[in-house]
C-alpha positions in Angstrom: 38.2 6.0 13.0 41.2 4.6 14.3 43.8 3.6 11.6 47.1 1.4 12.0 49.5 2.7 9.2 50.6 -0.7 6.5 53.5 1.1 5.1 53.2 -1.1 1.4 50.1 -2.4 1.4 48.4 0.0 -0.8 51.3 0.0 -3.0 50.9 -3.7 -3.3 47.5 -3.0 -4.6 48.6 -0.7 -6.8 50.8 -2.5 -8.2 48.2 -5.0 -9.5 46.1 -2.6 -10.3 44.4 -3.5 -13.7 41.4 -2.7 -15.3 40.3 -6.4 -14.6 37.2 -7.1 -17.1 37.5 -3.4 -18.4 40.4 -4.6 -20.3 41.0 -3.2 -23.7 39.9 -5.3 -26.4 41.7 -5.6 -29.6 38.3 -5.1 -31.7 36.5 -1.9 -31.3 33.9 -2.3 -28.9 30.3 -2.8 -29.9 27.8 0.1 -29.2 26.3 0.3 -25.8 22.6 0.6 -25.7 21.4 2.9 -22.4 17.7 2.9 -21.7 16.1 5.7 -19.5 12.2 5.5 -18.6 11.9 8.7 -17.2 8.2 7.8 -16.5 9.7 5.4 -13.2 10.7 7.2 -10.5 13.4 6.2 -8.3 12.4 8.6 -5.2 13.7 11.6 -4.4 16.8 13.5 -4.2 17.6 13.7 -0.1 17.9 17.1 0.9 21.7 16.4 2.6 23.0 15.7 -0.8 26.3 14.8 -1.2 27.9 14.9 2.4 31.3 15.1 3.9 33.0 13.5 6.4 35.1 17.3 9.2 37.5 16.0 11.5 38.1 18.3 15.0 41.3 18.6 13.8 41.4 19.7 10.8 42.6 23.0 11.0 42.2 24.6 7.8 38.6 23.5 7.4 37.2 26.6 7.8 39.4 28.2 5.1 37.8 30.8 2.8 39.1 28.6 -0.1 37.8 25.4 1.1 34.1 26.4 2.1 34.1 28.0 -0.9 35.2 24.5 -2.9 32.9 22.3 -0.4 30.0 25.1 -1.3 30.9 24.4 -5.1 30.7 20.8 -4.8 27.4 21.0 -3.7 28.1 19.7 -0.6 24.6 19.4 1.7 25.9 17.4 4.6 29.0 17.9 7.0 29.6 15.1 9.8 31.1 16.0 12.9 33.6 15.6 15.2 35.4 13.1 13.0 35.7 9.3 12.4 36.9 7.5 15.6 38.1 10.7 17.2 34.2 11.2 18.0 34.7 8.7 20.7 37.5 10.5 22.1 36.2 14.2 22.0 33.9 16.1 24.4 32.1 19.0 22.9 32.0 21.3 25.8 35.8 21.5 26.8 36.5 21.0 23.2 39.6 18.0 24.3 40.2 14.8 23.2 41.2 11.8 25.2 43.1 12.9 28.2 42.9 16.5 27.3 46.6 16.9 27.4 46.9 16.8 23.3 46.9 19.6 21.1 43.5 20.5 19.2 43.2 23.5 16.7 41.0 26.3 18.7 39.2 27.1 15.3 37.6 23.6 15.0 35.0 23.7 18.2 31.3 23.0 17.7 30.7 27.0 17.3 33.2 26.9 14.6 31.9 24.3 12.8 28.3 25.3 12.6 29.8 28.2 11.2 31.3 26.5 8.6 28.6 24.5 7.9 26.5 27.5 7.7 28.8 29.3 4.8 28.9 26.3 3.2 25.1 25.7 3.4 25.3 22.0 4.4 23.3 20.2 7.1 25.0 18.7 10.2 24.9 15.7 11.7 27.0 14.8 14.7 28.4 11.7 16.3 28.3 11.9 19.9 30.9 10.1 22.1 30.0 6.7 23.0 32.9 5.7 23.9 34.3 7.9 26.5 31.3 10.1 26.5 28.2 9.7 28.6 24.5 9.8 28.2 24.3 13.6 30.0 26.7 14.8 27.7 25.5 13.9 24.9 22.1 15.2 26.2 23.8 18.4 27.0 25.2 18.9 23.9 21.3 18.8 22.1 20.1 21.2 24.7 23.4 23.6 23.9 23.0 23.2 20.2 18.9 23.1 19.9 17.6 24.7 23.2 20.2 27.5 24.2 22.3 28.1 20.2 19.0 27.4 18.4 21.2 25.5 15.9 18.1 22.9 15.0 20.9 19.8 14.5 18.1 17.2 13.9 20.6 13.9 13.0 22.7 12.8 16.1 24.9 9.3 15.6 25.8 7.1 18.8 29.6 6.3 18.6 31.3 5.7 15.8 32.1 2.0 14.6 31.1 0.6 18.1 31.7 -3.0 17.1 35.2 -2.2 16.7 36.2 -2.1 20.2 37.8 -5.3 20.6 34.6 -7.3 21.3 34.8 -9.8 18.6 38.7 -10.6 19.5 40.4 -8.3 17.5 42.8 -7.3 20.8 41.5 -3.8 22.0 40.0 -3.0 18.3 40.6 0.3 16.5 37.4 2.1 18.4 37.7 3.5 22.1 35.1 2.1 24.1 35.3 2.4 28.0 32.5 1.0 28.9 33.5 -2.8 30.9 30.6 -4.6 28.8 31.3 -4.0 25.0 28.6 -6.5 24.0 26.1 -5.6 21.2 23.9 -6.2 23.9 24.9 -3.2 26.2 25.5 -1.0 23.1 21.4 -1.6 22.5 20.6 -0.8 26.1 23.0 2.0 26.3 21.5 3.2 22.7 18.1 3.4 24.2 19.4 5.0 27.1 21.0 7.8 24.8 18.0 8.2 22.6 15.9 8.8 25.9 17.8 11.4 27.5 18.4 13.6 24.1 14.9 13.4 23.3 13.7 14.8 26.3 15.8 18.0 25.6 14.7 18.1 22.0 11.5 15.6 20.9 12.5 16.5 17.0 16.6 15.0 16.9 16.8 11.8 14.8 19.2 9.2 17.1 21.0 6.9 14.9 22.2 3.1 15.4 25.4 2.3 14.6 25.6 -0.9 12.5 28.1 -3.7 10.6 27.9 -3.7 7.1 26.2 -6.5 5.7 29.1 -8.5 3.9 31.7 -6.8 6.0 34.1 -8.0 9.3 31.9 -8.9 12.0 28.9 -9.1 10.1 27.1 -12.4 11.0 29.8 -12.8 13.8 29.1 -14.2 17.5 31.4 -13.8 20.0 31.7 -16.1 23.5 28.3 -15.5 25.3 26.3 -14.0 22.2 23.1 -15.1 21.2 23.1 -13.3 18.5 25.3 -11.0 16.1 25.9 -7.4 16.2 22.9 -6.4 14.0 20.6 -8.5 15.3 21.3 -8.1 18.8 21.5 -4.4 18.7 18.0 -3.3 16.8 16.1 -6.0 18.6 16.5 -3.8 21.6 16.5 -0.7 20.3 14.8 -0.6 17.1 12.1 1.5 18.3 14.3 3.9 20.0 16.2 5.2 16.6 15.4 6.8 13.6 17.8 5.4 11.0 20.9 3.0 11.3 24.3 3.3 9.8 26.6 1.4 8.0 30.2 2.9 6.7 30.7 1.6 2.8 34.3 0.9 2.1 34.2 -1.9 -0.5 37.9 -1.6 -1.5 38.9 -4.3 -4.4 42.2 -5.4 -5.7 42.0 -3.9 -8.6 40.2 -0.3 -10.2 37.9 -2.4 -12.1 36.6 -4.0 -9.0 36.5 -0.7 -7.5 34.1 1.0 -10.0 31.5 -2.4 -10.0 30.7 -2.2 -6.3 28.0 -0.2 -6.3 26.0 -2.9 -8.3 26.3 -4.6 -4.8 24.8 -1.8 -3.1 21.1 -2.8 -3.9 21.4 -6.2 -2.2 23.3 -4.3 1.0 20.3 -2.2 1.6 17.7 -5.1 0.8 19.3 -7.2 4.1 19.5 -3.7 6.1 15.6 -3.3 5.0 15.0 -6.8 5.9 16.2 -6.1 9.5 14.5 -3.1 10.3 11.2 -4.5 9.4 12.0 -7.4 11.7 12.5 -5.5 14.5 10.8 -1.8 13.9 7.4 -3.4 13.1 5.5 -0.2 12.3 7.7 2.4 12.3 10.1 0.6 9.9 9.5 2.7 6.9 10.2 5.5 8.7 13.7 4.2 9.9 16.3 6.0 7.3 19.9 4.5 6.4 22.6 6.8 6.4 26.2 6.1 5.2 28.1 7.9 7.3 31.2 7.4 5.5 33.0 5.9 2.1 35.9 6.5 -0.1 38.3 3.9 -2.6 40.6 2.9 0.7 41.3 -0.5 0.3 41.5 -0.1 -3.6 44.6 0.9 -6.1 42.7 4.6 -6.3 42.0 6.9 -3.6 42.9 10.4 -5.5 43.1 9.5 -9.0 40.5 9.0 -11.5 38.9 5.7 -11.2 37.9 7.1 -7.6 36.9 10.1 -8.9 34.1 8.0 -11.2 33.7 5.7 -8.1 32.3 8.7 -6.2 29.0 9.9 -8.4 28.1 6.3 -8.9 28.1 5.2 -5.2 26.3 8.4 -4.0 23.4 7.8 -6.7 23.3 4.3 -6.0 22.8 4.2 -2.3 20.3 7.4 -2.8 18.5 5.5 -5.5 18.2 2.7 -3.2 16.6 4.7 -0.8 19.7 6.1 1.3 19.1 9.6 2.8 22.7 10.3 3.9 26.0 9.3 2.2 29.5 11.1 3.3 32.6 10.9 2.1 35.9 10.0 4.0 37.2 13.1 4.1 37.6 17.0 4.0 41.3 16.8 4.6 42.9 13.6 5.2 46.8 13.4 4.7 49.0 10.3 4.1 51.9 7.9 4.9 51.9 6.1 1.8 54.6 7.1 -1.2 52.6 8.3 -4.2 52.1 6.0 -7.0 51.3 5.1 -10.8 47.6 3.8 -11.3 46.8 4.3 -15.2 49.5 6.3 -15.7 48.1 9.1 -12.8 49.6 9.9 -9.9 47.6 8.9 -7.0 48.5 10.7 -3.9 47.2 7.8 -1.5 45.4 10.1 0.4 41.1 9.6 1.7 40.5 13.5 1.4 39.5 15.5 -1.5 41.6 18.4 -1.1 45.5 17.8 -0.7 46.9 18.6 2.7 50.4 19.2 1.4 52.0 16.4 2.8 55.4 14.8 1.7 56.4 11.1 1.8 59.4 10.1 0.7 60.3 12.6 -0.6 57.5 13.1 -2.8 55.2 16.1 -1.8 51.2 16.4 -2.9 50.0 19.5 -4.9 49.7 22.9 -2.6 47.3 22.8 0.2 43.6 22.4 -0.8 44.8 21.7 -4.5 41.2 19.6 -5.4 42.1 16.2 -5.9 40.1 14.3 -8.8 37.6 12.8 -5.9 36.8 16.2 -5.6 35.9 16.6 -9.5 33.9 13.5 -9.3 32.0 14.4 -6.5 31.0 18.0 -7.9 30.4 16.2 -11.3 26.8 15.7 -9.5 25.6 19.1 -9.1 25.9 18.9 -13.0 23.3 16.2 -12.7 21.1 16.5 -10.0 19.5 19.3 -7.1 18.0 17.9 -3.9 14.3 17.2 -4.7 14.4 16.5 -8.1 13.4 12.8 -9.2 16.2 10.0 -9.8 14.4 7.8 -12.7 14.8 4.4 -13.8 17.9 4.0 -16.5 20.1 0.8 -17.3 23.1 -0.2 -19.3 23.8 -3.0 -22.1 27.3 -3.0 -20.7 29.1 -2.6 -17.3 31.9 -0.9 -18.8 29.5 2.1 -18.9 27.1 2.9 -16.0 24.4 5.6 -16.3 22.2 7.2 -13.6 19.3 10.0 -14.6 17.3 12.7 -12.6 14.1 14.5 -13.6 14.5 18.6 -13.1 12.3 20.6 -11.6 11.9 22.7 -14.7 10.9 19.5 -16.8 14.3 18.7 -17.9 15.9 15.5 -17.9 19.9 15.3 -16.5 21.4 11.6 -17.6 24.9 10.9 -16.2 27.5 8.4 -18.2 30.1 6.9 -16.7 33.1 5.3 -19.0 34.9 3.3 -16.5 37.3 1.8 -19.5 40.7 3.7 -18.7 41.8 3.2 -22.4 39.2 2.7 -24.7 36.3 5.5 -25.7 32.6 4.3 -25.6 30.5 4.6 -27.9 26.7 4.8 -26.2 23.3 4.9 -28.0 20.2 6.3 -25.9 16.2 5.4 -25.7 13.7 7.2 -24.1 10.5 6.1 -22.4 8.7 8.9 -21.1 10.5 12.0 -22.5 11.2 13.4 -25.6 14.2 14.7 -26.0 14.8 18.0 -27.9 16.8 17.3 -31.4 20.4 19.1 -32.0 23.4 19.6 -30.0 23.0 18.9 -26.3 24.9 20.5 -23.0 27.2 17.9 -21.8 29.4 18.9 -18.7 32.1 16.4 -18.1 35.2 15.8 -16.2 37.6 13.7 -18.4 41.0 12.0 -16.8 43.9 15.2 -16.4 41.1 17.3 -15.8 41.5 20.0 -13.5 37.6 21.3 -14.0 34.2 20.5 -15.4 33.8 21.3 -18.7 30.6 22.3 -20.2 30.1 22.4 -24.1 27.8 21.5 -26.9 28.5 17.9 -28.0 26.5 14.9 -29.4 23.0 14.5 -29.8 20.6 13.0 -27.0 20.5 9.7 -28.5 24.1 9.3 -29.4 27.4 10.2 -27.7 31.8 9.2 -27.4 32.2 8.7 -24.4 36.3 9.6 -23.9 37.6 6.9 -21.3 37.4 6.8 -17.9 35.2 10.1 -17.8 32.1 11.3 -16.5 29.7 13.1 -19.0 26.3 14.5 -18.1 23.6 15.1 -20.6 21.5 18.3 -19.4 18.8 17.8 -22.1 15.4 19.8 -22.7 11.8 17.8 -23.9 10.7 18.8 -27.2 9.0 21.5 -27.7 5.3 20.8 -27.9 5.8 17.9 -25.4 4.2 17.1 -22.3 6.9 15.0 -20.5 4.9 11.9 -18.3 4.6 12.2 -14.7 7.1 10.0 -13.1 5.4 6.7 -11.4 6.7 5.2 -8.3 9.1 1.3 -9.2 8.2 -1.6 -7.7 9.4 -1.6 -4.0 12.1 -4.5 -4.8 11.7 -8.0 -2.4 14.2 -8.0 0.2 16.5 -10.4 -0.1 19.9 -11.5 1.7 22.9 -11.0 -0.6 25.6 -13.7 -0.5 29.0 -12.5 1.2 31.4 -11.5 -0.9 34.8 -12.4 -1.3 37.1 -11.7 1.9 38.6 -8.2 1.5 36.2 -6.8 -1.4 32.9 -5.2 0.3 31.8 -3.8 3.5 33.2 -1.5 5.7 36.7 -1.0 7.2 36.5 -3.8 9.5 38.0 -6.6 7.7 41.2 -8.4 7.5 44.3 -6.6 6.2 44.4 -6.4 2.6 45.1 -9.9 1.0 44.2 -11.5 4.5 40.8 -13.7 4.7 37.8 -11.5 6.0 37.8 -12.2 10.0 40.9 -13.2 9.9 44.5 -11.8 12.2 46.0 -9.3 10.2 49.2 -8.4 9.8 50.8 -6.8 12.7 53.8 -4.9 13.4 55.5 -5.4 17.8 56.2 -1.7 17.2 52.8 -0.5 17.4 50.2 1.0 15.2 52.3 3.8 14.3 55.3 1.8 13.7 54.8 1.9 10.1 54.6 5.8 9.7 58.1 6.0 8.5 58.7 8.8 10.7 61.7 9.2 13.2 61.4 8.2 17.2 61.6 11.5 18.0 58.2 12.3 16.7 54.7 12.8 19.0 51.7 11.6 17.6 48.5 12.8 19.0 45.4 11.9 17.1 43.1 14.5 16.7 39.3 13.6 15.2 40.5 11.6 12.1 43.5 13.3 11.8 47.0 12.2 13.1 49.0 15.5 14.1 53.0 14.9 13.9 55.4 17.5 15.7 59.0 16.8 14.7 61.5 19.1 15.3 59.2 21.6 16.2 57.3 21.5 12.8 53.3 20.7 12.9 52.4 18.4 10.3 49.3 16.9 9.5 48.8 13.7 8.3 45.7 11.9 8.0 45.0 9.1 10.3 45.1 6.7 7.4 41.0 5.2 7.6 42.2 1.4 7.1 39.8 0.1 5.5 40.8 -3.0 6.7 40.8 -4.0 10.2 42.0 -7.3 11.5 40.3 -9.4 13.7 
């Protein structure tokens, strides 16, 4: 996705950044009471898993080390070519743009299937809407399916579509060359696509761009429009696409509004289930939502802890919800923003979950592929959960703690806390409906802030635990012997129901107004150009390279990330 660098902005954020109504409290802090009825099932585990956002030029992505972390991590799905570079790139020269810029030769389409392959993960891959056509998109199934016999089954159209200037935002942060950027022609152009790559392969899943409910230009009209983007869009091609897809950036002023967004998830996907059955009549239980990408941008925490609990949460939210696809912004990702302080971490400012090495400032990450503590949070869920085991109903008595549980195929139950208080330890008592726990000791495998691992050890009981602060602690426990644990029963499919916008700049995706500025509102902007704010001399090059910005100065390749803003102005 395209990205203007705000040299400050974050830093502003940061420097707010409070724990909000996680606040310590001079008293100790009462008991909280976590209910699990393991009899409910929440659905399934999707087979992608936890998925990833590779950009085409991201070198190093195919490093022993890092398919060896992303395998670790439990990483099932890896999105392809990258972001906003998607509608730049063409797969069968492997160039972006004019072709003139520089592209690693070890990040084609071979490559990454490759990589995808060691790394066990599923693909799915954004064809080029923008500067693309519908034959080469077309030709890319029959490369990959037909001639390679690589069976890529999920295939997006473009990549933030509605950001191409169509709403007034000047030219928009996503290339589009096609003279009619209405909603309108995307929907005719989308059925078009899905057309012509189904008649290479009948079996590919074509995907519909969408806004996020909530989220710059949800709900928007532009001159001539009947209707907004999400209407407009599925009511022409609703029955030409196999699941829509919204980017989840919810952002928050401070980490306390950070870690409660994903209690707005459920009402997200309740308005995008709304609007499929609208439109998809029949078929509209079969139409999947994928989230295609999320991270903390926008937020005081992007690489320290309170991201690092953000991560597990939002996955097993939108999964519980019904999501079968949710990727995170990004492999490798790089930064122009100076490190800084957020409960007493550094946070290196950076949307990937390995450090890229760079230096602001002065001020230099980790080594390369050093695992940030998104990474940690992230693989804190293979301690929890395996595709195809059974995500069960749970709550909390308190938001400061937030719990999510999964039924194991060997009769198990896995319960996940979450102490999103950066100071103060929880103390949590557990009930059970539908499984009896075995007494004793139980396996707990946590990650813990200044962690540079998950740690596995005996500790507790089942029905009581300390919860250290702003940690993650999964309970692996066993039933009693001599117990028959209950069959799981399907919930109540919940009434859809349109959530009320949220406040400008807090939830949605990247397309919103600069941080602090109204939602839909002109951002801030600089005369000197997107880049202006980079920090680095004139006598740079910038080329941008599938969600990555490549820098030579002075004959030195560096990579930087092109910062995912998760706010764009209008």
């Amino acid at each position: 996705m395209r990205r203007r660098f705000v040299a400050g902005a974050v830093a502003v954020l940061a420097a707010s950044a409070g724990v909000g109504a996680l606040a310590p409290s001079a008293d100790a802090a009462p008991t909280v009471d976590i209910k699990v009825d393991a009899g409910t099932s929440l659905g399934t585990v999707p087979s992608s898993g936890a998925g990833l956002n590779l950009g085409f030029g991201d070198e190093h992505m195919g490093d022993v080390k890092v398919t060896s972390l992303m395998k670790a991590a439990g990483v099932r799905q890896l999105r392809y070519p990258g972001g906003s570079g998607a509608d730049e790139y063409h797969w069968k020269t492997h160039t972006s743009g004019d072709g003139k810029g520089w592209i690693p030769s070890n990040t084609n389409f071979d490559r990454f299937m490759t990589i995808a392959k060691k790394v066990g993960a599923q693909p799915i891959l954004t064809a080029n809407y923008g500067s693309g056509t519908v034959q080469e998109a077309a030709d890319w199934v029959k490369y990959s399916n037909v001639d390679k016999g690589y069976g890529v089954k999920y295939w997006e159209i473009g990549n933030e579509v509605y950001g191409n200037g169509h709403y007034g935002n000047g030219k928009g942060w996503e290339r589009d060359d096609h003279a009619d950027k209405s909603p309108k022609e995307y929907g005719k152009n989308l059925v078009a696509y899905s057309k012509a790559m189904k008649a290479v392969d009948p079996t590919v899943k074509i995907g519909a761009v969408l806004t996020t409910p909530g989220g710059w230009p949800d709900k928007e009209k532009a001159p001539g429009d009947t209707a907004d983007w999400n209407n407009t869009v599925l009511s022409i091609a609703a029955k030409s696409v196999d699941f829509v897809i919204v980017h989840w950036y919810p952002g928050g002023k401070t980490t306390a509004d950070l870690l409660n967004t994903p209690s707005k998830i459920a009402g997200t996907t309740s308005e995008l289930r709304s609007l499929i059955a609208k439109y998809a009549g029949s078929r509209a239980a079969s139409v999947e939502i994928a989230v295609t990408e999320t991270d903390g941008v926008g937020s005081p925490a992007l690489t320290s802890q309170a991201a690092a609990l953000f991560a597990p949460d939002t996955y097993m939210t939108w999964f519980e919800q019904g999501a079968t696809h949710v990727d995170w912004w990004n492999l490798h990702n790089g930064t122009d923003q100076a490190p800084t302080t957020v409960h007493g971490q550094t946070d290196y400012q950076d949307g990937g979950i390995l450090s890229a090495e760079t230096c602001v400032g002065g001020k230099c990450q980790p080594p390369r592929d050093t695992p940030f503590p998104t990474y940690w949070g992230i693989r804190s869920l293979t301690a929890l959960a395996k595709p195809g085991d059974t995500m069960v109903k749970s709550s909390s008595g308190n938001s400061s703690v937030t719990v999510h549980a999964v039924r194991n195929s060997t009769g198990g139950l896995n319960v996940m806390l979450t102490n999103k208080s950066p100071q103060n330890a929880a103390q949590v008592s557990l009930s059970y409906a539908g499984f009896t726990p075995a007494a004793g000791a139980v396996t707990t495998v946590s990650y813990g802030k200044g962690d540079t691992a998950l740690t596995t050890a005996k500790r507790g009981t089942a029905v009581a635990q300390t919860l250290p602060p702003y940690s993650i602690t999964t309970l692996q426990l066993k039933p009693r012997s001599g117990t028959s644990a209950d069959k799981p029963t399907p919930a109540p499919t919940p009434t859809a129901v349109t959530p009320v916008d949220s406040a400008p700049g807090t939830t949605g995706t990247r397309a919103q107004g600069e941080a602090g500025a109204p939602v839909g509102q002109p951002s801030p902007s600089s005369t000197s150009g997107d880049l202006a704010s980079t920090g680095a001399s004139s006598a740079a090059t910038y080329s941008a390279l599938g969600g990555l910005l490549v820098i030579t100065a002075g004959g030195v390749l560096v990579l930087r990330g092109r910062r995912r803003r998760g706010l764009h102005g209008k």
